[in-house]
N, C-alpha and C positions, 0 to 999 in steps of 0.2 A: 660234248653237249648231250645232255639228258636226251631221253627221247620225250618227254613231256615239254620238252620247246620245240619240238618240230610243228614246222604247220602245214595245213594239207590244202590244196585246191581250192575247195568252197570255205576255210578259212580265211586264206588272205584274198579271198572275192568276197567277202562281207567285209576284211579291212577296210579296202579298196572302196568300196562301194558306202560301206559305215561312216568313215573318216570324209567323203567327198560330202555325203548326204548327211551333212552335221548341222550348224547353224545357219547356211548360208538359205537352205531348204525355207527358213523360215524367217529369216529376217530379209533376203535382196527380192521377195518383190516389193517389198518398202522403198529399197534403197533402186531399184532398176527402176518403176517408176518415176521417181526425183527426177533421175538421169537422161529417161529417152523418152519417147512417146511408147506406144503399142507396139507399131511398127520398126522401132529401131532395138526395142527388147526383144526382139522377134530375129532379127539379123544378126544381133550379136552374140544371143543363141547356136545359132546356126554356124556363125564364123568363128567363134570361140570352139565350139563344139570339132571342125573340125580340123585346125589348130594343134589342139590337146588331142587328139587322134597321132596325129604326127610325132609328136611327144613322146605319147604312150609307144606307139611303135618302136621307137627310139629307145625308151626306156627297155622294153619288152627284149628287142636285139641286142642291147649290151647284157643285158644280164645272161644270155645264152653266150656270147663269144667273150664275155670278161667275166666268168663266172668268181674268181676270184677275188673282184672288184664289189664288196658290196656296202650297204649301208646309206645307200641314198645317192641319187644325182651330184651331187655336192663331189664326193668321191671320184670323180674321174677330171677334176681341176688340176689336179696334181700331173693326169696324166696328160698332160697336153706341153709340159717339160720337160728336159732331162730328171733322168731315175736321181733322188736322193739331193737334186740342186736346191737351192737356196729357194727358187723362184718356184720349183715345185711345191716347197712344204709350206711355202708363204702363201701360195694361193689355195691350195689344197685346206690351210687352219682357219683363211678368211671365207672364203665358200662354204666350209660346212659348222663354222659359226654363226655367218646371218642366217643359213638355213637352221639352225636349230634354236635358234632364236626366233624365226619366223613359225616355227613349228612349235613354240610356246606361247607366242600370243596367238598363232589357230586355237590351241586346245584352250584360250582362256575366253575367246570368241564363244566358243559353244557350253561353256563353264556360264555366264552371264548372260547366254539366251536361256541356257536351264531357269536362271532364278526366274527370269521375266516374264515364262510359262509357269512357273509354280506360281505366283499372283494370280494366275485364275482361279486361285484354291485359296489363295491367303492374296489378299488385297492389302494388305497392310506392308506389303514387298514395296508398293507405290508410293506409301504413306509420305508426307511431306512436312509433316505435323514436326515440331523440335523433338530433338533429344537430349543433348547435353551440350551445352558448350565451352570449348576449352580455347583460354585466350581467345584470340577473332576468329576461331570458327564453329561452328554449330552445324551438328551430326544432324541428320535429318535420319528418321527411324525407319523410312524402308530404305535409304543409306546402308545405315548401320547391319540390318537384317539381310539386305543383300548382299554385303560382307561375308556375314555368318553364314550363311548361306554357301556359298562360291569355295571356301573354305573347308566347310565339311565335306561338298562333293569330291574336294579336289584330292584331298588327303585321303577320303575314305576310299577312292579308288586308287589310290598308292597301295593301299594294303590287300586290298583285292589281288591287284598285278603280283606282287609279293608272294602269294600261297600258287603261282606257277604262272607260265605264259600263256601254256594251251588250254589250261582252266577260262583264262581271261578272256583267251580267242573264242573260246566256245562262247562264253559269254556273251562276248560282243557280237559274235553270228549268230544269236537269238533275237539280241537286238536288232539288226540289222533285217533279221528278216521280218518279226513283226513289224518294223517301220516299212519297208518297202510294200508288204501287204497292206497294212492302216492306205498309204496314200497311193494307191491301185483304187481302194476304197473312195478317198477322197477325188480323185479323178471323176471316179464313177459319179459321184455325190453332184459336183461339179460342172459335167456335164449337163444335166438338167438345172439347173440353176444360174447354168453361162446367160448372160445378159448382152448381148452385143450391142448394145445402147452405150455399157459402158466404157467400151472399147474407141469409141467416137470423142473426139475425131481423131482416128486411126495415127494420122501422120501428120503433126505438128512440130511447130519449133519449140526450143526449150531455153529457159534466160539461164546464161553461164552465171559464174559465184563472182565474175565483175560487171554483170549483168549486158555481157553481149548476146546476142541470138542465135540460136547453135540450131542448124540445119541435119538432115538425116545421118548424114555421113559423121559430121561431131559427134551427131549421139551415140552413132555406132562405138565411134571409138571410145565416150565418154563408160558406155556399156559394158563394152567390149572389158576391160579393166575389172570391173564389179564382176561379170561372168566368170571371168577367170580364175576370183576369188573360189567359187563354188567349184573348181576342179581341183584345185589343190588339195593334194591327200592321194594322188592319181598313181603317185608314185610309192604308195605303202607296202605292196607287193614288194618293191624296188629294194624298199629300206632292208625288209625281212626276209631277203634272198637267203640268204646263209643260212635261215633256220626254217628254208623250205623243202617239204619234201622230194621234190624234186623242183630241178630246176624250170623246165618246162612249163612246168603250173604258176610261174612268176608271168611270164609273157602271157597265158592265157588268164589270169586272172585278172589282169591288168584291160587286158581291151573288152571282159564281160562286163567287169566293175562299170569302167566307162561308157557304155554302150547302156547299162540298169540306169546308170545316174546321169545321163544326158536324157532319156526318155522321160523320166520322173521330173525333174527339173525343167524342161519345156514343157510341158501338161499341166506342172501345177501352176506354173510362172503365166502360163496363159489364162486358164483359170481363173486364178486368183484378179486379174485385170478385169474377168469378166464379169466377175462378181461381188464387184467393189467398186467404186466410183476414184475417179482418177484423186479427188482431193482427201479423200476419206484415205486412200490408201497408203497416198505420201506422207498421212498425219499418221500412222497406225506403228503401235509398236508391236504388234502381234498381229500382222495382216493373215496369218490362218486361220488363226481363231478366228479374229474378226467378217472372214470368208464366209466362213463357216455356221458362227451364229445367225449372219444376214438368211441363212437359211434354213435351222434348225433351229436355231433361239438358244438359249445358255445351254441346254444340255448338250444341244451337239456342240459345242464351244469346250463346256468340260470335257468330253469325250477326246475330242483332238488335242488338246491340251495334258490330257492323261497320256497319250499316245506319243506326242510330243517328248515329255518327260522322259519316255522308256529309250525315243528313240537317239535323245542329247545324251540319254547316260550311258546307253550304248559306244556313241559318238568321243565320251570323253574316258573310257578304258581305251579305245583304240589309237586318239593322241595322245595319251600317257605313254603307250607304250611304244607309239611311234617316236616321240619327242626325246625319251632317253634313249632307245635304239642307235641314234645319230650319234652322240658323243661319244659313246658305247665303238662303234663301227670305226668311225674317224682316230679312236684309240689304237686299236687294232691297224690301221695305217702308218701309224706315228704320227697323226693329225693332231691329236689333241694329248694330252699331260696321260701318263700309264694308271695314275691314280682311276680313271674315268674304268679301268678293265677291275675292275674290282666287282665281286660278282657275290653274292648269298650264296647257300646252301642249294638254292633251287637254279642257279648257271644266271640268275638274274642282277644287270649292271644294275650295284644297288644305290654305289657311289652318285652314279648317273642318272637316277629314278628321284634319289633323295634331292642335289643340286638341282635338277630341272624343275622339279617341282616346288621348289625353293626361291627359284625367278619367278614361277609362274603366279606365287604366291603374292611376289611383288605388283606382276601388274595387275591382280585382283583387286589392290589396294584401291586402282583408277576409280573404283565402284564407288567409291564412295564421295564422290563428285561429280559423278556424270548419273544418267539417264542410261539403259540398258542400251537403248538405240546409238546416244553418243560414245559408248564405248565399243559397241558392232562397228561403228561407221571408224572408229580411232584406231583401232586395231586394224582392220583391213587397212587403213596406210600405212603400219608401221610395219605389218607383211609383206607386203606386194613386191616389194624389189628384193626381202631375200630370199624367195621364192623364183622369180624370173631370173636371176644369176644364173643360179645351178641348171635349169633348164636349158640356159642358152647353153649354159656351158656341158651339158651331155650330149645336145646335137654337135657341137662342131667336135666334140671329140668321134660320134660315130661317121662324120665327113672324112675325119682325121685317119679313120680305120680304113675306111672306103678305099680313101686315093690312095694309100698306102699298100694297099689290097692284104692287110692284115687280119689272119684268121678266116679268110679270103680263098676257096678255089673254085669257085663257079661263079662266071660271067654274070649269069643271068640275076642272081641275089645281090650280087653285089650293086648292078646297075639297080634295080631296085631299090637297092637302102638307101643308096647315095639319094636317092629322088625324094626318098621318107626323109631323110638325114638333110636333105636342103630347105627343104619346105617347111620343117619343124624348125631351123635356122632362121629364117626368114620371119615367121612367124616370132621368134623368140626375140630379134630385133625389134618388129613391128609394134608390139605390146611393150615392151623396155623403151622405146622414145616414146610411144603413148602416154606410158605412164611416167616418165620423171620428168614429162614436157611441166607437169604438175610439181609446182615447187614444194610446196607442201612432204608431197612425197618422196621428193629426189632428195629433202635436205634429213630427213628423220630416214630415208632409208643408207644414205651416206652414212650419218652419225652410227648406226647402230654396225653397221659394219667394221666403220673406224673402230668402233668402242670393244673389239676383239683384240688392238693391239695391246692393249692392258695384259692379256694372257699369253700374247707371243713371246713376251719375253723369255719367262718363265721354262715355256718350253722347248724354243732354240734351247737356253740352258742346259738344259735334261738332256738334250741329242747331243751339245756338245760334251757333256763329260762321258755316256755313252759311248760314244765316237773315241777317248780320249783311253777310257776302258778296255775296247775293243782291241788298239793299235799298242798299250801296253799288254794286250796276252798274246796279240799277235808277233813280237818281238821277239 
């Protein structure tokens, strides 16, 4: 590997940190309002927060004692079987296909917040007015434009990633840091304009979607789910172990990342409550702007808005290149089809760059029937479980190392992990019945998982004549 795909420390601490602070920054206190009062966005904050701590640790200590193990949490499914079994490569292909399928509708999540921010510059993104229609349907024109829109960002940073990785990394840690500076700024801005009138009344109930009455603890959990959303990406350090400069800067990039975007994210999530009224804000499709103007007026609205824009594009070079990394990685395993190790001139999976961004293309399509908010809110269910899999399933594999005392010769560390390595377990349960108590999401996050076996064939096939290859030279 080049040394123009190494990345260094404060690289994959802007992935980290870039890919977590993507769309979610700016569309869930829309969606956490719906869900809880003040006070239970406030707890699920707090309880998610230290949850994905647990996680992170988890995440952080494999990649130091399974250093060879890379490409994402997904990747150690395999290891919780026999080497080479059936049952390993079964779960090892279906693990790190919802995940990277859950890591294309992230990246298309913050692909259709971008356009919904560029409306503040072109209004006509909204437009509802006809366009054309074909048989029984009719295009609506900011449809249509947000289409075109989602499309060109998407491709245009395919080509970007293309001219090198570390180009792109840099790129996206320019990103990353003007956005983290902008809303340092906005905190500050925020603070003076916090309204604790609108924070009133603090802790109330909320009517569920069959219109029963959900008490503080529901909403935590109802929350707690939506939070979650905003940490995923936690693990991008994780993905791009192998093209880091060292290994050590995976673990510690990993709990700065997290540690930058838990502080930003409870400050502005608080914030923004305070400075919007509860019904203004559940209606809002741009609750930072709309923050924002309540106190500057349209200019400061453009202003974060422009800011915005810098920090989604940022956000969508660093899921690109997360998003093909995975099948890339999982290739390298025997996870997925050899095709996926096809690599450019520059070491980059291009096979895997091209297909990924070829799904992601598909669910761009969604735009053009929904509302930018309805496809924020549609995408987060169709993520959320293949994201929670691989998490569970990298704590119990660091349990699995623990009691085995592998990689293991000091007492002291290892009772420690095991304690990080339970609680992140526990935790990875907790939020997995939380979330597919919701049918909604247990049946689309089933489906999409199922919808991997289409490709397992294919590649059993491949291992077995391999296999078949092998034991003829070996004769």
């Amino acid at each position: 590997m080049g040394n123009s795909n190494k990345l260094g420390f404060w690289v994959l601490t802007a992935l980290v940190v870039g890919n977590m602070v993507g769309s979610g920054i700016f569309m869930l206190p829309r969606t956490l309002s719906e869900a809880a009062s003040p006070a239970g966005v406030l707890l699920a904050w707090l309880f998610t927060g230290l949850g994905v701590l647990m996680i992170a640790l988890v995440f952080g200590n494999l990649a130091i004692r399974k250093p060879k193990l890379t490409g994402g949490p997904q990747i150690y499914a395999k290891e919780l079987f026999k080497p080479g079994s059936q049952a390993s490569i079964l779960s090892g292909f279906m693990t790190s296909w919802g995940y990277w399928i859950g890591n294309v509708a992230g990246n298309v999540a913050i692909i259709t917040t971008f356009a919904g921010y560029l409306s503040t510059f072109f209004p006509i993104l909204t437009s509802q007015a006809d366009w054309f229609t074909i048989g029984g349907y009719t295009l609506k024109v900011g449809n249509g434009l947000t289409l075109i829109v989602c499309t060109i960002l998407l491709w245009g940073t395919h080509f970007i990633i293309l001219r090198g990785l570390e180009n792109a990394g840099k790129l996206n840690f320019a990103a990353t840091a003007a956005k983290v500076i902008s809303f340092l700024i906005f905190i500050i801005v925020g603070l003076f304009a916090f309204e604790k009138t609108n924070m009133l009344p603090f802790m109330e109930t909320r009517i569920g979607d069959s219109g029963q009455s959900l008490g503080l603890m529901s909403q935590v959990n109802n929350a707690a789910m939506v939070t979650l959303w905003a940490f995923f990406g936690v693990e991008s350090a994780v993905v791009f172990a192998s093209r880091a400069k060292k290994k050590l800067d995976v673990k510690k990039a990993t709990i700065l990342g997290l540690f930058i975007t838990l502080g930003i994210y409870i400050g502005i999530s608080t914030l923004v409550m305070g400075m919007l009224d509860q019904n203004t804000l559940i209606s809002s499709e741009k609750p930072l702007i709309d923050a924002i103007q309540a106190v500057g007026g349209p200019i400061g609205g453009k202003v974060l808005a422009a800011i915005g824009l810098v920090s989604l594009f940022g956000s969508t070079i660093g899921w690109v290149m997360l998003s093909a990394e995975v099948p890339y990685q999982a290739a390298k395993q025997g996870l997925f089809l050899p095709a996926f190790l096809k690599e450019n001139k520059n070491g980059l999976p291009i096979f895997s760059l091209v297909l990924t961004n070829g799904i992601a293309q598909i669910f761009i399509f969604s735009t053009v029937s929904k509302s930018i908010s309805g496809v924020f809110d549609f995408i987060i269910v169709i993520a959320t479980l293949a994201y929670l899999v691989p998490y569970f399933i990298a704590s119990v594999y660091q349990l699995k190392l623990v009691l085995k005392g592998e990689s293991y010769d000091n007492l002291t560390s290892r009772i420690i992990d095991g304690v990080i390595a339970l609680a992140a377990t526990i935790y990875s349960v907790w939020i997995i019945i939380s979330g597919t108590s919701d049918l909604t999401t247990f049946t689309l996050g089933i489906v999409l998982l199922i919808s991997g076996i289409f490709f397992y064939g294919p590649l059993m096939k491949k291992n077995s004549k391999a296999g078949e290859q092998k034991e003829r030279l070996s004769a």
